[in-house]
C-alpha positions as CSV (number, residue, x, y, z in Angstrom):
1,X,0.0,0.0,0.0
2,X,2.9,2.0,0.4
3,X,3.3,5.2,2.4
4,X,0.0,7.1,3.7
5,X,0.6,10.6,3.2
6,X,-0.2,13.5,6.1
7,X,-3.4,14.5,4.4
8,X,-4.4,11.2,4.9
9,X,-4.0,10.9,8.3
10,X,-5.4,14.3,9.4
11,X,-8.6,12.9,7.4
12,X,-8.6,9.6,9.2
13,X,-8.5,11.2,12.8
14,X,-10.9,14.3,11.7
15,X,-13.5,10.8,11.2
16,X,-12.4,9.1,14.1
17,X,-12.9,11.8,15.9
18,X,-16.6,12.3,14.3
19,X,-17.3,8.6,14.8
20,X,-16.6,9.0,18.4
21,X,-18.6,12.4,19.0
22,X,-21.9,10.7,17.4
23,X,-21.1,7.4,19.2
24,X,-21.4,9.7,22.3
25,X,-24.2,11.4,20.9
26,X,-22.8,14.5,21.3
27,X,-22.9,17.7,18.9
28,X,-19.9,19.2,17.2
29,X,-21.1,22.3,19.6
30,X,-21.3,20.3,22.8
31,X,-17.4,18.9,21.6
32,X,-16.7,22.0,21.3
33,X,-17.2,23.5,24.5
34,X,-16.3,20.8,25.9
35,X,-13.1,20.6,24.8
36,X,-12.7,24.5,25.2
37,X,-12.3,24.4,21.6
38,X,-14.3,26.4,18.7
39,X,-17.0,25.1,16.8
40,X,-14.7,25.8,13.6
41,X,-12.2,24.3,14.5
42,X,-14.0,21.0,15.4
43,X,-15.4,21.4,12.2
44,X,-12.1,21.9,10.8
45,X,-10.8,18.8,12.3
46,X,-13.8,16.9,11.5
47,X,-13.2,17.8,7.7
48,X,-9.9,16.7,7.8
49,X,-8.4,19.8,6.9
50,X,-4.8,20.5,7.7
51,X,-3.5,23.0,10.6
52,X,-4.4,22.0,13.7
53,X,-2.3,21.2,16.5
54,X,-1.5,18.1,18.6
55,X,-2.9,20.0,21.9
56,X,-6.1,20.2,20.0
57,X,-6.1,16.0,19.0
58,X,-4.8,15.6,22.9
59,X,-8.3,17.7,24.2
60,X,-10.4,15.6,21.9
61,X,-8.9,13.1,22.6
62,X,-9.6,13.6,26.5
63,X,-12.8,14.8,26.0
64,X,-14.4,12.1,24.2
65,X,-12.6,9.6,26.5
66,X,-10.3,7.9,24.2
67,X,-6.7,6.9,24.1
68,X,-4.6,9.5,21.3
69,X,-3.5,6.5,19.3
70,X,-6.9,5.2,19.1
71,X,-7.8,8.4,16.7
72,X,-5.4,7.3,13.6
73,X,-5.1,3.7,14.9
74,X,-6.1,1.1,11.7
75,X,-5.9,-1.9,13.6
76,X,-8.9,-4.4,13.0
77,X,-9.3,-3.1,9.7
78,X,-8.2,-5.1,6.7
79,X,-5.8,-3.4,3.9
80,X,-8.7,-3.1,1.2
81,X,-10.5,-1.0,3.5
82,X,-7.4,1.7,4.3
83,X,-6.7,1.8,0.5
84,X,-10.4,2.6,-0.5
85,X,-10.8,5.2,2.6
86,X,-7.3,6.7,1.8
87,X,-7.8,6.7,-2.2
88,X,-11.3,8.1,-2.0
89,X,-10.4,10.9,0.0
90,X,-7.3,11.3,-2.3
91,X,-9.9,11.9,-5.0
92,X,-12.5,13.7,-3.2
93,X,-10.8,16.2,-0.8
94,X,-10.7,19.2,-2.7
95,X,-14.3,18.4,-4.1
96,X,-17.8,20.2,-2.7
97,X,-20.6,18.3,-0.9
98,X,-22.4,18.4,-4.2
99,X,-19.6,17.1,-6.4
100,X,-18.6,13.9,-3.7
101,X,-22.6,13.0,-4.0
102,X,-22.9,13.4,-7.8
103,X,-19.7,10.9,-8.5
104,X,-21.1,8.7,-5.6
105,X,-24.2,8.3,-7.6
106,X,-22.2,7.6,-10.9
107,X,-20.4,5.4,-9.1
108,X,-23.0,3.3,-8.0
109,X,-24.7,3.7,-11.1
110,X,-21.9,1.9,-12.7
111,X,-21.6,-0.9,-9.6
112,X,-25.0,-2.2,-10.5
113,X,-25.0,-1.9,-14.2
114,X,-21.6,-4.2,-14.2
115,X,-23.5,-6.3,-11.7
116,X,-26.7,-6.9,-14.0
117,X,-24.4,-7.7,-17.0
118,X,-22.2,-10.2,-15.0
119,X,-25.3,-12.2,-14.0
């Protein structure tokens, strides 16, 4: 699979991060103040933009009551599941709401067309 590069991993904790906030049932505003953080930047981290620093992962972290390695950890998940999260975001990270859900649909278009001719 090779090397994963930094955007990658500031995407894969912004979603463990979201994963764990709605496991908890919590808003990004409640993780927010909280975590004596801003909405943005929870948002920001969420998105897995760039920029934020490791005192900001450490009072998630702390906040939502898991370990710091847990939030870019990829054990328990098999190779083919890294490479599709990692590529897709490669492809889709500079793309709008809109955009990700229009190529999602051609996507899946195209799944179940190749499905109906295999069979």
């Amino acid at each position: 699979m090779g090397i994963i590069s930094c955007e990658a991993y500031y995407y894969r904790i912004g979603s463990s991060i979201r994963r764990n906030r709605q496991e908890k049932g919590l808003t990004q505003e409640e993780l927010a103040e909280a975590a004596d953080l801003s909405l943005k930047m929870v948002q920001k981290m969420e998105g897995g933009q760039k920029g934020f620093r490791m005192e900001t992962v450490i009072k998630n972290a702390e906040t939502l009551g898991v370990s710091l390695g847990s939030l870019a950890d990829t054990q328990g998940e098999d190779e083919r599941t890294l490479f599709c999260r990692e590529m897709f975001y490669e492809l889709a990270r500079d793309k709008s709401d809109e955009e990700i859900r229009y190529a999602v649909g051609i996507v899946d278009s195209v799944f179940k067309l190749h499905k109906q001719y295999l069979e």
